[in-house]
N, C-alpha and C positions, 0 to 999 in steps of 0.2 A: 617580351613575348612570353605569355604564358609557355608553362611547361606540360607535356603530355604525361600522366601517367599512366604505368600497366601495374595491374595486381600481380601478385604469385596466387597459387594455390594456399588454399584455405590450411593453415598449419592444424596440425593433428591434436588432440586434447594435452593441454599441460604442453605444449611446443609455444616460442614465444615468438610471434609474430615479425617479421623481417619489414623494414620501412617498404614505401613502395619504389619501384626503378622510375627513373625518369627518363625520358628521352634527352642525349647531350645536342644542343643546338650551337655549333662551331659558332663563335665570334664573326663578325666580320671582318677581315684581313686587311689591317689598315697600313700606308706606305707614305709617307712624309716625303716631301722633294722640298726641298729649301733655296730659294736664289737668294743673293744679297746681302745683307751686313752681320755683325752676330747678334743684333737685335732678333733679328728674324732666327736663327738658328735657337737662340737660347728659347722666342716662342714656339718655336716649332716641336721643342724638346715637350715645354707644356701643353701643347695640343696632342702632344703623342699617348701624355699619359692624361688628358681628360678622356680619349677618345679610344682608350684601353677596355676591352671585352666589350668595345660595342654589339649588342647586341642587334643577331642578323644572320644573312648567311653573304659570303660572295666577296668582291672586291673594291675598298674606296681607297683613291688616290686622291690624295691633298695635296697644293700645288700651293707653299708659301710666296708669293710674290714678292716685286720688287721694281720701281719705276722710278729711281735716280738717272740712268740715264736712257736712251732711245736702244741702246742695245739690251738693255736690263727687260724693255719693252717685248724685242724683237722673240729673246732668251724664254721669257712667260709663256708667250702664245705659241711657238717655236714646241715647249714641252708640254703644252695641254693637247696640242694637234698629237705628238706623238704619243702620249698617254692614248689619247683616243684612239688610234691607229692600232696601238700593241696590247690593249688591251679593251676592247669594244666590248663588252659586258660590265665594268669596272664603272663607278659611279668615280666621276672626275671631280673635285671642288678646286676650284680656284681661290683663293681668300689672302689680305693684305693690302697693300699701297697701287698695285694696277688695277686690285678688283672697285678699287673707289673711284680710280682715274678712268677708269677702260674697260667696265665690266663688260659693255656689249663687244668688244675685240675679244677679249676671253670664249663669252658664248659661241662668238663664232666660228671661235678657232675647238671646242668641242668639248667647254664642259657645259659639265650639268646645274651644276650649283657656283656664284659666285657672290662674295661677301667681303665685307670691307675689313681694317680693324680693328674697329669696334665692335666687331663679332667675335674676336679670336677670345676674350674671356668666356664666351657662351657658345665655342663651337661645337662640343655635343649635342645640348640643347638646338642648335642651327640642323646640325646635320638629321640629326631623331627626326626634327619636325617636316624633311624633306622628305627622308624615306618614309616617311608615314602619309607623305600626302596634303601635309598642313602648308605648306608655303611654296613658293612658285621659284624660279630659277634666278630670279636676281631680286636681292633688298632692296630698296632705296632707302636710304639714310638720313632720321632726321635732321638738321644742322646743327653743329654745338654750340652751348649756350655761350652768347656773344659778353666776353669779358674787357673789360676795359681799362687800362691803368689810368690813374692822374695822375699821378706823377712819378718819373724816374731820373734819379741822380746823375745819370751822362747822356749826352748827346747820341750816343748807341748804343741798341740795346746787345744783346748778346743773344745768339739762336744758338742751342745744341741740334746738331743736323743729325746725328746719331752716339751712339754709345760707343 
């Protein structure tokens, strides 16, 4: 957001002119709530600090998610509801692993914005383009590029479920 300036008075002959004041426009006051593994904690750590001096005025509450099990479910919508509740002017975002599986249970339970994570590397970028009007309440996500192995040396593979 552009900034406002005011002038001083015109300084006197041979006086050296003083910069001009600006008006200070407070940050938006940003509050991180994290469920779930320390995957999510340690991104949560990095969406605090993409989303440091967002510019703005007011309150956004980010709600890291997490959809391992039906109570991780229950936990998500559980704190969007009371987010909304305790702070009704506060821009809710839901975002992570229920916003991909469950974004319309999120909406309904009262946020504003909900995105998956593949958003969380460009979650400033998400949020700027919300509060400004450019994108609508929930992403849809395009599919990721379908990769294929031929061949792998044992009969099973291995999944890392998390960190």
């Amino acid at each position: 957001m552009p900034r406002e300036e005011q002038s001083l008075p015109s300084p006197a002959p041979g006086e050296v002119e003083p910069p001009p004041l600006h008006r200070y426009t407070p940050p938006v006051k940003v509050f991180i709530h994290t469920l779930g593994c320390r995957v999510n904690q340690y991104e949560s750590r990095l969406m605090q600090e993409a989303l440091a001096s967002l510019p703005g005025e007011g309150e956004l509450h980010l709600v890291n998610t997490c959809t391992v099990t039906a109570l991780a479910d229950r936990k998500g919508r559980k704190l969007v509801r009371q987010l909304r509740r305790e702070h009704p002017g506060a821009v809710v975002v839901a975002v992570g692993c229920q916003g991909e599986a469950a974004a319309g249970e999120l909406l309904s339970a009262g946020a504003d914005l909900v995105l998956g994570n593949r958003d969380k590397a460009r979650i400033r970028e998400r949020i700027l383009a919300f509060l400004q009007g450019r994108t609508t309440k929930n992403t849809s996500w395009p599919p990721l590029a379908e990769e294929r192995i031929t061949a792998f040396p044992r009969s099973r593979a291995l999944l890392k479920v998390q960190d």
